[in-house]
C-alpha positions as CSV (number, residue, x, y, z in Angstrom):
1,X,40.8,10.4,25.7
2,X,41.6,13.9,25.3
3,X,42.6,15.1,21.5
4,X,44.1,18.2,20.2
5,X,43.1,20.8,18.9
6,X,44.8,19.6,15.4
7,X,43.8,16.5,15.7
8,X,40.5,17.5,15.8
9,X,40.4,18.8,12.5
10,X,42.1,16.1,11.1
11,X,40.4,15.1,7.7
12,X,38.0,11.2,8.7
13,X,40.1,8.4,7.4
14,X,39.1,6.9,4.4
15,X,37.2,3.8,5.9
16,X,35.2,6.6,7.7
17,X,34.2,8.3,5.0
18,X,32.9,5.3,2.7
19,X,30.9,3.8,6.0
20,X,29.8,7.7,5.5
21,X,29.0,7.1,1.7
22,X,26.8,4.0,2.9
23,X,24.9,5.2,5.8
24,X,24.3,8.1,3.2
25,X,23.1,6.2,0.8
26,X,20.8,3.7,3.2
27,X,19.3,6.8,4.1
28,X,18.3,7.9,0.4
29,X,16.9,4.5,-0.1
30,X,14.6,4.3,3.3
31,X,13.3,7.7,2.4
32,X,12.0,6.9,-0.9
33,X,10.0,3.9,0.4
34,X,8.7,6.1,2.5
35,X,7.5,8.9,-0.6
36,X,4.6,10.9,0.0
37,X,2.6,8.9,-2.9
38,X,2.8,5.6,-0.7
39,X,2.1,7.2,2.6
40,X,-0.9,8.8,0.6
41,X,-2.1,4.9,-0.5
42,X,-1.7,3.7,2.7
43,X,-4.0,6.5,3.9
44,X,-6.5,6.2,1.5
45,X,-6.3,2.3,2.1
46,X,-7.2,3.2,6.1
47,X,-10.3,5.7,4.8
48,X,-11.7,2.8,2.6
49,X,-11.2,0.1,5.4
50,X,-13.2,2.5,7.8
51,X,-15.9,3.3,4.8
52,X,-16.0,-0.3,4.4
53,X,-17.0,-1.1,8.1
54,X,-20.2,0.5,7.7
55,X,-23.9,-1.6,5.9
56,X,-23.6,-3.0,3.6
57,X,-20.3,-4.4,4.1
58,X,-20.3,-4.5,8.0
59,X,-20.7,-8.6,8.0
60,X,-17.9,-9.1,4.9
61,X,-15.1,-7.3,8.0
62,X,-13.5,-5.3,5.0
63,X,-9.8,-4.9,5.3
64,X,-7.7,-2.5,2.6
65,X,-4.4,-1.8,2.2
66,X,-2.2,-0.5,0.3
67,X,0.4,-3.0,-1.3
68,X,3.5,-3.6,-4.3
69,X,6.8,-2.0,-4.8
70,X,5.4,1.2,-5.1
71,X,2.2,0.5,-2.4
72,X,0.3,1.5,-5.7
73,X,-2.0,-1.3,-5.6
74,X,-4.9,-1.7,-3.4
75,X,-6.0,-4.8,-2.0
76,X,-9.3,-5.4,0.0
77,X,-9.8,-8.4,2.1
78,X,-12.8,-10.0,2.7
79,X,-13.8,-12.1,5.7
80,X,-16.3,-14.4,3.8
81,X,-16.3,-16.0,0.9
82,X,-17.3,-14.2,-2.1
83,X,-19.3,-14.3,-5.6
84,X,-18.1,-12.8,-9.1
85,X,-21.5,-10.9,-9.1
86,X,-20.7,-9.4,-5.7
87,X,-17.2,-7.9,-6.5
88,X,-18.5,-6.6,-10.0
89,X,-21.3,-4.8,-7.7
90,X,-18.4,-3.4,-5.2
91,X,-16.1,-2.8,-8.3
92,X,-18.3,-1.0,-10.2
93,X,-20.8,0.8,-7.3
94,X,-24.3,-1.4,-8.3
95,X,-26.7,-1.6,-7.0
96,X,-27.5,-2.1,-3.4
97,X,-23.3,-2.2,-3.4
98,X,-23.7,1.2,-4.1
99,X,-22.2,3.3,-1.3
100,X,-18.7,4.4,-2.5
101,X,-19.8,6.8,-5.5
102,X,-19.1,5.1,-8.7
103,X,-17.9,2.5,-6.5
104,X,-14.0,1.0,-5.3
105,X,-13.1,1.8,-9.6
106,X,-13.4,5.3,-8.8
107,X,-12.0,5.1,-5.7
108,X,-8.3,3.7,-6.7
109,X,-8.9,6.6,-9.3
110,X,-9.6,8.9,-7.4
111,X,-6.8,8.1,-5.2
112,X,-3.8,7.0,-7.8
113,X,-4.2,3.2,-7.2
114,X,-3.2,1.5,-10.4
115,X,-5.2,-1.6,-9.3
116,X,-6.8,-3.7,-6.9
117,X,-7.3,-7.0,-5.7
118,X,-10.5,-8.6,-4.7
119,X,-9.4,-11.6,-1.9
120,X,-11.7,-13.4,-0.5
121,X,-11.4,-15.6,3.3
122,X,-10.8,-18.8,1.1
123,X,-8.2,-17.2,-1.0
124,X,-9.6,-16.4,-3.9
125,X,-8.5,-13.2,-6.0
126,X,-10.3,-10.7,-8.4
127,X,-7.2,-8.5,-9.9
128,X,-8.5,-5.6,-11.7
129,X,-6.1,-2.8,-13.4
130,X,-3.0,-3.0,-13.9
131,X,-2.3,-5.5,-11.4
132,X,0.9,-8.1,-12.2
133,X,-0.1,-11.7,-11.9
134,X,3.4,-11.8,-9.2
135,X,1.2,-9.1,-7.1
136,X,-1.6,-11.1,-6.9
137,X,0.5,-14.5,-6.0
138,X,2.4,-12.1,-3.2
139,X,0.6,-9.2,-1.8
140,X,3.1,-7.5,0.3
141,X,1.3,-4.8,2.3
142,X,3.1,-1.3,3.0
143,X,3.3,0.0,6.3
């Protein structure tokens, strides 16, 4: 349909210009879940996960991510079942555990991660830091 030139510039009608106010705002909110901090966790979750796939660990099939609101929390997943003494060696870098220097602690310092969660292939958890007890219950990883 062809419009005229003063039609054209007509102001939007107001139902336009709240559905503008929305999309608007949508857009705000997607960008901030997607904040240069969480993209920077979910990195350093992919770096540990690859670190991780290497002896010792190469039979425990390591998994990371990160995960919570703010993707501040890092999570690794073992595929075997695990021991208190074995995620106090990976937590704090003893031993023959030793590969990641000072081990994962320094790591989720290193890297801003406020926490992280031990999980084992039976479901177990090991929260460390400040890690909410809701967090551990429901790990939702960020993409």
């Amino acid at each position: 349909m062809f419009q005229s030139p003063s039609s054209a510039l007509r102001a939007p009608s107001p139902r336009l210009r709240g559905e503008g106010f929305a999309a608007g705002a949508l857009f705000i909110i997607l960008l901030s879940c997607n904040s240069p901090r969480s993209d920077a966790h979910v990195t350093a979750a992919a770096l540990l996960t690859q670190r991780c796939a290497a002896p010792p660990y190469t039979a425990w099939h390591i998994h990371a991510t990160a995960a919570g609101s703010d993707c501040s929390v890092l999570v690794l997943q073992a595929e075997i079942i695990l021991e208190d003494s074995m995620i106090e060696a990976l937590h704090y870098g003893a031993g023959a555990y030793n590969t990641l220097p000072r081990g994962v602690k320094q790591f989720t310092a290193d890297h801003a991660f406020r926490g992280v969660i031990y999980k084992d292939v039976s479901g177990r958890s090991w929260p460390y830091g400040a890690v909410t007890e809701r967090e551990v219950e429901e790990v939702t990883p960020c993409r």
